[in-house]
N, C-alpha and C positions, 0 to 999 in steps of 0.2 A: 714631718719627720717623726719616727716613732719614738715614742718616750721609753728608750728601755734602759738609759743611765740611770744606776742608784738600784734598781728592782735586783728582787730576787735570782737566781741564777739556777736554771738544773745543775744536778750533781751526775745527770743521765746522760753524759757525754763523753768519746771514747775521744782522743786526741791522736789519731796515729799518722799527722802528717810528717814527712817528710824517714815514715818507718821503713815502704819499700825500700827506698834510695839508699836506705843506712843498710837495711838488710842484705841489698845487691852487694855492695860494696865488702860484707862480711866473708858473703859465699866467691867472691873475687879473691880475697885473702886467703880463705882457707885451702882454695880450689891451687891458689900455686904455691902454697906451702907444699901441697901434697907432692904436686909436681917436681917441684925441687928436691923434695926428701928422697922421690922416689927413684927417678931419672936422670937426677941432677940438671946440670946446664943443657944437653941435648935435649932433654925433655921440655926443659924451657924456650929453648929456638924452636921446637916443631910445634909449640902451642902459636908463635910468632907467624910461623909460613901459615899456617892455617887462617889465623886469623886474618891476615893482609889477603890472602884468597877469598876469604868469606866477604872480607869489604869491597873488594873491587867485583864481589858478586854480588853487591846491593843489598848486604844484611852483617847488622848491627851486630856483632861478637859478644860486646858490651851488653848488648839488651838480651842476647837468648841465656846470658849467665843470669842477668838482674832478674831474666822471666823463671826461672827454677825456683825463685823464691814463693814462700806462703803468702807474701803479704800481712802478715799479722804480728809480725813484730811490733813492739811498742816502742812510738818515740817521745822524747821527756814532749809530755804538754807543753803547749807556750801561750799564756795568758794574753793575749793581745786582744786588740780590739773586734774582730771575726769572732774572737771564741768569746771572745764577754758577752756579745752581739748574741751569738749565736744557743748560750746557754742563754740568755734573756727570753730572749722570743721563745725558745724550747721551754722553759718555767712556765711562762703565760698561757700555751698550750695545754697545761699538767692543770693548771689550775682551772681551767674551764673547765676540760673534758674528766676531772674530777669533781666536779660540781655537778653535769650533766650527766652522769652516771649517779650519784648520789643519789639524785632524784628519781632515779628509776630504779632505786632499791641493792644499785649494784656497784662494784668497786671496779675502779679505771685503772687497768694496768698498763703503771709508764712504761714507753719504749725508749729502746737506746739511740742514742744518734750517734755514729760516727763521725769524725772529721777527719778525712785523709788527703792525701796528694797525689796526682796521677794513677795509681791501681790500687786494688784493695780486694784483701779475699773476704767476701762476707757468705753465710750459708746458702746460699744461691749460687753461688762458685764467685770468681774470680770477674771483675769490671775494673774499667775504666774510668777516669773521668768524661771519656767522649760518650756515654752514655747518657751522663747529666745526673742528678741528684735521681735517689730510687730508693725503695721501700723494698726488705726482706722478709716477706712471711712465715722464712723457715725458721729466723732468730731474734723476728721480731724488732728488727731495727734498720734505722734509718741511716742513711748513707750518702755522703755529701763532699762534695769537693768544693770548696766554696772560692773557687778561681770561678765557678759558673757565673755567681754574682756580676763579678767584671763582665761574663761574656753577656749576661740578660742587659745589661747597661748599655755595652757596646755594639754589640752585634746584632741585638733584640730592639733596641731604643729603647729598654724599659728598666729605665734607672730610680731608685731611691732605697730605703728601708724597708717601706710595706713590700716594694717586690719581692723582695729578697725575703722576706716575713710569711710573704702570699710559697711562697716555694715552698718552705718548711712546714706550715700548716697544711697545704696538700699534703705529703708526705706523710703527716699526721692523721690526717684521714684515713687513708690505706689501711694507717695502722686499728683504728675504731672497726675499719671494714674486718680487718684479720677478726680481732677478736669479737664481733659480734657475728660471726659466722657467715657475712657474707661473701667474703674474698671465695671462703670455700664452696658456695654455692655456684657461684662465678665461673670456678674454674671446672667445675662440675659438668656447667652447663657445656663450656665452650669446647669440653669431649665430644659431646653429643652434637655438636654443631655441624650442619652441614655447609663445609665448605669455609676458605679462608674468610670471607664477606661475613658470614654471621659470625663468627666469631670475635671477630673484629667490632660488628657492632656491640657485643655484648661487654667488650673490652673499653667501649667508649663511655657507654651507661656507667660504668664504674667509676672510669675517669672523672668525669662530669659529677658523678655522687662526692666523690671526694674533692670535687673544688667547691660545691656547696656547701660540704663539710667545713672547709677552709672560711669559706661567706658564715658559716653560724660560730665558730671560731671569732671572727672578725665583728659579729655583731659587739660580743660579752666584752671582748678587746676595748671596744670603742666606748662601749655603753655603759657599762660597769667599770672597769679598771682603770679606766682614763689611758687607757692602753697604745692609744691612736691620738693622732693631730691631724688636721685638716690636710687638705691635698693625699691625706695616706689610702684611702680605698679608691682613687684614680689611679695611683703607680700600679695599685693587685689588678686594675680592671686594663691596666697598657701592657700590666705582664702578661694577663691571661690571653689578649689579643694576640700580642706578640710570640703567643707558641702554639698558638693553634694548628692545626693538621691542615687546615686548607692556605695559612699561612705559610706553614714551612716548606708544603709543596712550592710554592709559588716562589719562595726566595730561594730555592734548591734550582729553580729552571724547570721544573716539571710542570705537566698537566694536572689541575687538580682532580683526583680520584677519591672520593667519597668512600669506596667500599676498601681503600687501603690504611682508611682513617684509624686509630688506635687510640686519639685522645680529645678528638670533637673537633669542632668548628672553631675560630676566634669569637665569633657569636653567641655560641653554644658557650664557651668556657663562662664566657661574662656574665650570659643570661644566669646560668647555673651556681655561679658565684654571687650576684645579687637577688637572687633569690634567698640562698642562706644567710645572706646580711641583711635584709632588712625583716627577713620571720623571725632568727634566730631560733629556730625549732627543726630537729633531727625531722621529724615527719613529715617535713615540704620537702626533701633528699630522694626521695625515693625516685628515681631515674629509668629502674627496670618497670617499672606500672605507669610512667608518666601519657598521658596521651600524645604528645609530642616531644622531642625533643630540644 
């Protein structure tokens, strides 16, 4: 289990669960104040016919008001164990990949991590939770619904702390990718791609670079900070199986297709991951020059 009781805590966490749902709920009020003020009672029956029409036509009244919202309202934080969890692990990330920038002469710019609930507008537009945790290179931060947690345990079988640990440190990655220029190289190339297939594979190398990233992360964790306990880099190496592209095909009912891949093999994630745990060195990462994958 990860030893993150007692440690330091980011300050680099946005708390806005539970902000949609509060924000829906506003533009609900104000939306039949107007109505009332304006139309009185008739105005308020013909929001009613509408709406019982709209349900018996299979759409949610409720949700096309709550979807008008920005998503960025802010709701009070709530200190619980997720976000204690959550600002722990995000700390021990900071303090690595500030130390590993140190040594190359150059200063690590923290990113933010959000914590939301069901949708969320980040500078990328507007997601979901059913997208899963995700990385924004327009604003630079990171984006979590940490109900995923639950579903990597239940739904994945890739239950403990380090999983949940291994997900934020990838996401961490991305972010090193942003600012050391390779995301934008990346996406560079993947103009220039001919055809959905390469570009996809080029989207994979990425992936894979950043769960390495996540493995050199995970060396410093364990080896320096005392950061890890035993059994903790088996839960990152049942998580990484557990979401691999040729995995999710298979438990979707599909044929596995290689060239629809986006984030590697279950093999590939592992490999790629223990590789940057046991070098602990950013120059074994390299994924676009590797001879294989």
């Amino acid at each position: 289990m990860v030893k993150w009781q007692g440690r330091r805590q980011s300050r680099n966490v946005e708390d806005r669960r539970g902000a949609a749902a509060a924000g829906g709920a506003g533009v609900i009020l104000m939306l039949l104040r107007f109505i009332i003020g304006r139309f009185g009672i008739r105005g308020l029956l013909l929001v009613g016919v509408v709406g019982v029409g709209l349900y018996f036509a299979g759409v949610n009244p409720l949700a096309l008001l709550q979807g008008g919202t920005t998503g960025t309202q802010t709701a009070e934080p709530v200190d619980d164990e997720t976000s204690q969890f959550v600002r722990a692990v995000l700390a021990e990330t900071e303090d690595v990949w500030s130390t590993l920038f140190a040594e190359q002469g150059s200063t690590y710019p923290q990113p933010t991590l959000v914590m939301f609930s069901g949708v969320v507008a980040s500078g990328c537009g507007q997601a979901s939770s059913a997208v899963g945790p995700f990385y924004c290179p327009a604003d630079q931060k990171l984006y979590l619904d940490a109900s995923f947690f639950r579903e990597l345990a239940q739904r994945f079988g890739a239950p403990g702390d380090f999983a949940a640990a291994y997900v934020i440190a990838h996401e961490v990655g991305h972010h090193v990718q942003t600012v050391t220029g390779i995301s934008e190289q990346v996406r560079t190339a993947q103009q220039r791609a001919r055809g959905e297939g390469e570009a996809n594979a080029l989207q994979v190398m990425m992936e894979l670079q950043a769960d390495c990233y996540a493995g050199v992360w995970a060396h410093y964790a364990d080896r320096t900070s005392g950061f890890l306990d035993d059994g903790d880099i088996e839960e990152g190496l049942r998580a990484a199986a557990a979401i691999g592209d040729d995995a999710l095909q298979r438990d979707a009912g599909q044929t596995v297709r290689p060239e629809k891949f986006t984030h590697g093999t279950s093999q590939q994630r592992q490999s790629w991951f223990t590789r940057g745990y046991r070098s602990g060195r950013v120059e074994q990462c390299d994924t676009f020059n590797a001879a294989s994958l």
